[in-house]
N, C-alpha and C positions, 0 to 999 in steps of 0.2 A: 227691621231694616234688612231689605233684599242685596244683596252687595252681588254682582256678578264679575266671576276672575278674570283677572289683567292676565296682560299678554308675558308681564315680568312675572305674576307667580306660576302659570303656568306651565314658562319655560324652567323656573323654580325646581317645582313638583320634578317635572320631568328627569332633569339632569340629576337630582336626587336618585329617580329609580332608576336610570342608568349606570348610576355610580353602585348601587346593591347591586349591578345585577353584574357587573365588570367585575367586581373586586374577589368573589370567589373564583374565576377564571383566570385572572391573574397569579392570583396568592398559591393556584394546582401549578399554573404553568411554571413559576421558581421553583418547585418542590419537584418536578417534575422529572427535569435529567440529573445523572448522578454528577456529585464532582469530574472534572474531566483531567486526564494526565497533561503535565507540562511536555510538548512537541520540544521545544527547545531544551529542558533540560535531560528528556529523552538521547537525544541526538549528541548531546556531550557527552554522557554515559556510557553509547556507544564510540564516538571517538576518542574517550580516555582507554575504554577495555582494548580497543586494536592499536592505538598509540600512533593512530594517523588519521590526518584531517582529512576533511570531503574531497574529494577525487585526485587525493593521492595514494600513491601503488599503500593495498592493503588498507584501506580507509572505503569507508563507506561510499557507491559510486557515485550519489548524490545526495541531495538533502532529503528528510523525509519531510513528507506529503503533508502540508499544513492543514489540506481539505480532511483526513481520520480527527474522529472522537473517539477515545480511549478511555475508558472508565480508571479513574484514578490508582493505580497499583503500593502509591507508597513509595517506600524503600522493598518492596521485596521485587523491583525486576531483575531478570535473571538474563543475563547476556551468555550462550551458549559458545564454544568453542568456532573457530570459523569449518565450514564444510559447505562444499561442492560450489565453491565460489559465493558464498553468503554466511550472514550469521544470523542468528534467532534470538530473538529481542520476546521475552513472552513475561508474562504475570501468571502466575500459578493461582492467586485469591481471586483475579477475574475472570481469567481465563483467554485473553487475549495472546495473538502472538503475529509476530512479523516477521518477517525473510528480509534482511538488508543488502543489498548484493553489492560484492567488493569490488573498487578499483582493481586491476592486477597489469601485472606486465608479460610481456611477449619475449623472447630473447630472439635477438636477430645475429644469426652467423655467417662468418663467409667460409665455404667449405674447401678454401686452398691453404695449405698448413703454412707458419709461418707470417701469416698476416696478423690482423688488430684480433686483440682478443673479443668473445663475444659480447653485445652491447646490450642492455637491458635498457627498453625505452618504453615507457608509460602508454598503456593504450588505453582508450575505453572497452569497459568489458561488452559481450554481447549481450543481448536482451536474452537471451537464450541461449546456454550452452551445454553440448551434453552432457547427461546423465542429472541434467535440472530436472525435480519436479514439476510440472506445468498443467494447469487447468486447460482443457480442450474443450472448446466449445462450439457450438452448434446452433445457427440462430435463424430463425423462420420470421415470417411476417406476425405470425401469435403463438411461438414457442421460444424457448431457448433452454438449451440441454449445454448442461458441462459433469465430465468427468476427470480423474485422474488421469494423466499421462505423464511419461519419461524421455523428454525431448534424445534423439541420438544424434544430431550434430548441435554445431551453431549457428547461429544467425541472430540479425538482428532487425530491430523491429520493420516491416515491410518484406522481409525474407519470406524464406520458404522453407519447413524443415519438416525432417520427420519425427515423427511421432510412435508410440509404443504404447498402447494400453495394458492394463491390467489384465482386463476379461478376457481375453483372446487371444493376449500377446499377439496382436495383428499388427504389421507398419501401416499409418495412413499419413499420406501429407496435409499438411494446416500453412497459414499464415500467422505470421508472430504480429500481435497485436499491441502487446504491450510485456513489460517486462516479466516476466513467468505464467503469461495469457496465450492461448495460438487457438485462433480456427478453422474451423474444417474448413478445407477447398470444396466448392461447390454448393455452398448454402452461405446467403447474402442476405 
């Protein structure tokens, strides 16, 4: 007896070796990235070590970035002392590390004796201030080059500031692009 196959065992067969052939690519892709750090409990860590919440004077200036994967650190993150208006959030077993940059305040005075004392009022920090470390970059239509820099004023993002390299100790001015980013003036 010749039996020739239906259109049901067919599709049978088939979803069968679909299913062997999915399930090993599956099974790499869960094994694939490592555990990832808790962003949220990150970010309390560092709001408990400064002892002030998100964009209050001495608190971190904003949230951190929910877009990073951080390879899981444990309990061994290490929250550094505050310096140069930021603090360093890093894992020693991973190897990770962040720059959180602080809220801070301004003092505003009036320079005739005898009036209000001086007033301390909450400001946003700049995107850039000096003596920040800051990536400089350089970007072409099929390149893009970043090195060290040492921002020497402030500004903020859309500003203009200068800039100090390492290799030269040359000034060149850039554009602040984002918070500890600047690019070179005349390469778009």
């Amino acid at each position: 007896m010749n039996r020739k196959p239906t259109a049901s065992r067919s599709l049978r067969t088939l979803g069968n070796a679909m299913a062997l052939a999915v399930a090993p690519v599956a099974a790499s892709a869960q094994t694939a990235l490592p555990p990832a750090q808790n962003l949220d409990t990150l970010e309390r860590m560092v709001v408990a070590a400064l002892g002030a919440d998100i964009g209050q004077v001495g608190g971190p200036l904003a949230p951190l970035d929910r877009r990073m994967r951080l390879a899981d650190c444990g309990s061994g993150v290490q929250i550094d002392p505050p310096s140069i208006g930021a603090v360093t959030v890093r894992c020693p077993a991973t190897g990770w590390r962040l720059r959180v940059p602080l809220a801070r305040s301004a003092t505003s005075f009036s320079p005739r004796p005898g009036t209000q004392a001086p007033q301390t009022a909450a400001m946003p920090a700049s995107a850039v201030r000096r003596g920040d470390p800051v990536k400089l970059l350089a970007v072409g239509d099929r390149y893009s080059i970043s090195i060290d820099a040492t921002a020497m004023e402030d500004a903020d993002i859309g500003g203009r500031v200068r800039v100090s390299t390492t290799a030269k100790g040359s000034t060149l001015f850039a554009e602040v692009i984002d918070v500890g980013r600047v690019r070179l003036l005349g390469f778009k």
